[in-house]
VEXRO-51095 format. One record per residue (C-alpha): residue number from 1; chain; x, y, z. Coordinates in Angstrom, 1 decimal. Example, Ala and Ser with C-alpha at 12.3 -4.5 7.8 and 13.67 -1.06 7.14 Angstrom:
<rs>
vexvex=1; guti=A; u=12.3; v=-4.5; w=7.8
vexvex=2; guti=A; u=13.7; v=-1.1; w=7.1
</rs>
This chain:
<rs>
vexvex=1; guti=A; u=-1.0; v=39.1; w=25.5
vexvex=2; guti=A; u=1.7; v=40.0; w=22.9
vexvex=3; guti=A; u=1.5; v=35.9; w=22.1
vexvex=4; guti=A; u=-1.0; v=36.3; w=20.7
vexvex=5; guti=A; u=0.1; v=38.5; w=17.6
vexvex=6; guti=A; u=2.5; v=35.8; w=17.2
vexvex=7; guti=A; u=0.1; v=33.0; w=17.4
vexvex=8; guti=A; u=-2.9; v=34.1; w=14.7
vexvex=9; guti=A; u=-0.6; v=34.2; w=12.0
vexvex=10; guti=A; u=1.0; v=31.0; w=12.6
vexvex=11; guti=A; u=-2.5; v=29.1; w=12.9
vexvex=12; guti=A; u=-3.6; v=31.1; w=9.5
vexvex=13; guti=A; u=-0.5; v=30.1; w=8.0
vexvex=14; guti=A; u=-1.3; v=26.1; w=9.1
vexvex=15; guti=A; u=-5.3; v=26.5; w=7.9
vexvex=16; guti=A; u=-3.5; v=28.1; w=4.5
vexvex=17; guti=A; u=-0.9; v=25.4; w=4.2
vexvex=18; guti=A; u=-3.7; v=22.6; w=4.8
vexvex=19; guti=A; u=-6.5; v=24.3; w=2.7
vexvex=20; guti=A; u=-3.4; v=24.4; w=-0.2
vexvex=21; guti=A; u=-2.7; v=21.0; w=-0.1
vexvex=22; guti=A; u=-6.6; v=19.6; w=0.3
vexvex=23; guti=A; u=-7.3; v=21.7; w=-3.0
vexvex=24; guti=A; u=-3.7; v=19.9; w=-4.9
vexvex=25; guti=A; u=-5.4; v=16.5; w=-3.3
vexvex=26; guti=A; u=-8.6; v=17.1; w=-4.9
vexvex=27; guti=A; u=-7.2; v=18.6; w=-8.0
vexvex=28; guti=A; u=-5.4; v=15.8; w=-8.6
vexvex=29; guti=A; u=-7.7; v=13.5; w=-8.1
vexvex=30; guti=A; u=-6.9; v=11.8; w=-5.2
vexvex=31; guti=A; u=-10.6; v=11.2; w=-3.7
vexvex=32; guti=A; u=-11.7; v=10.0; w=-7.3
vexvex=33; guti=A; u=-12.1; v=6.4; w=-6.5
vexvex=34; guti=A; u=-12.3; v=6.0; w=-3.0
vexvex=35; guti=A; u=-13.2; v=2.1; w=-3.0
vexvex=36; guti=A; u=-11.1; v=0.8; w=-5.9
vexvex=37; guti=A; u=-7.5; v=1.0; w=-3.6
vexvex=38; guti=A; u=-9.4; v=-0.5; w=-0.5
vexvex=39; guti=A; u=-10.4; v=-3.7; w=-2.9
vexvex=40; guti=A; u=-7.0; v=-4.1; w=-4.4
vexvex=41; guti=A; u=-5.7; v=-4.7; w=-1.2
vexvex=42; guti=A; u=-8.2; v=-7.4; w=0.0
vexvex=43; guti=A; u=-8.1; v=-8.9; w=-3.5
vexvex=44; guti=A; u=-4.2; v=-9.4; w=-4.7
vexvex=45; guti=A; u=-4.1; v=-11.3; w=-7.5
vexvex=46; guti=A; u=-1.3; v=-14.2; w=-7.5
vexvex=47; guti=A; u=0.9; v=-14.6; w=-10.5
vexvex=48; guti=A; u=0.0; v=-18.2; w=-11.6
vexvex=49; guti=A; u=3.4; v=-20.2; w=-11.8
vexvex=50; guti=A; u=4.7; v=-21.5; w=-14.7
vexvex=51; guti=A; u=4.3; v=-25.5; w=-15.1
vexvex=52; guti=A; u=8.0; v=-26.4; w=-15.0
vexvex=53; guti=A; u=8.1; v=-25.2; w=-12.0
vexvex=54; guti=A; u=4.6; v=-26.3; w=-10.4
vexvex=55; guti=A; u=5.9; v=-30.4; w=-11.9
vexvex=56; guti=A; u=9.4; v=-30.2; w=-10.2
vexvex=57; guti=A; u=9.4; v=-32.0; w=-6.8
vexvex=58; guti=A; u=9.9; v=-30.2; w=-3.9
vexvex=59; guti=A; u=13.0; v=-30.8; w=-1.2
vexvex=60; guti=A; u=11.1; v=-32.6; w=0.9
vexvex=61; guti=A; u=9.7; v=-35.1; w=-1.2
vexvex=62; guti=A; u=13.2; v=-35.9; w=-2.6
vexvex=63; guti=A; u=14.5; v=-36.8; w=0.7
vexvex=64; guti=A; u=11.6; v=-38.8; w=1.2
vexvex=65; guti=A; u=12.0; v=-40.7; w=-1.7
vexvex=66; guti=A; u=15.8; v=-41.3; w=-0.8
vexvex=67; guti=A; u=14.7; v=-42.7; w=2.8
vexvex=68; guti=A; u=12.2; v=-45.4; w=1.5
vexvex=69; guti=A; u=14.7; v=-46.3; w=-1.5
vexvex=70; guti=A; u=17.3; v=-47.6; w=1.0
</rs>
């Protein structure tokens, strides 16, 4: 039985703790766009590549072209 006057005021100090950081969280404003992080995931945008690169030819090609030279 004595457990349980240790117990109670560790579980109010775990429902403090948690109420204390939901009310930073929504202080914050952490749940002020809920939708906008779930869309920049599904949505990356690529950085276009610059055309010197996107003309060079690639390895492969290269040792193509050296094959059917010969």
């Amino acid at each position: 039985m004595s457990i349980i006057y240790v117990l109670i005021p560790i579980a109010i100090l775990f429902v403090m703790i948690g109420l204390a950081i939901f009310f930073w969280a929504v202080r914050s404003k952490q749940f002020e766009d809920l939708d906008k992080e779930g869309f920049s995931i599904l949505f990356d945008e690529q950085q276009a590549q610059p055309k010197s690169e996107q003309n060079e030819p690639s390895d492969t090609s290269a040792a193509h072209r050296d094959k059917t030279d010969q």
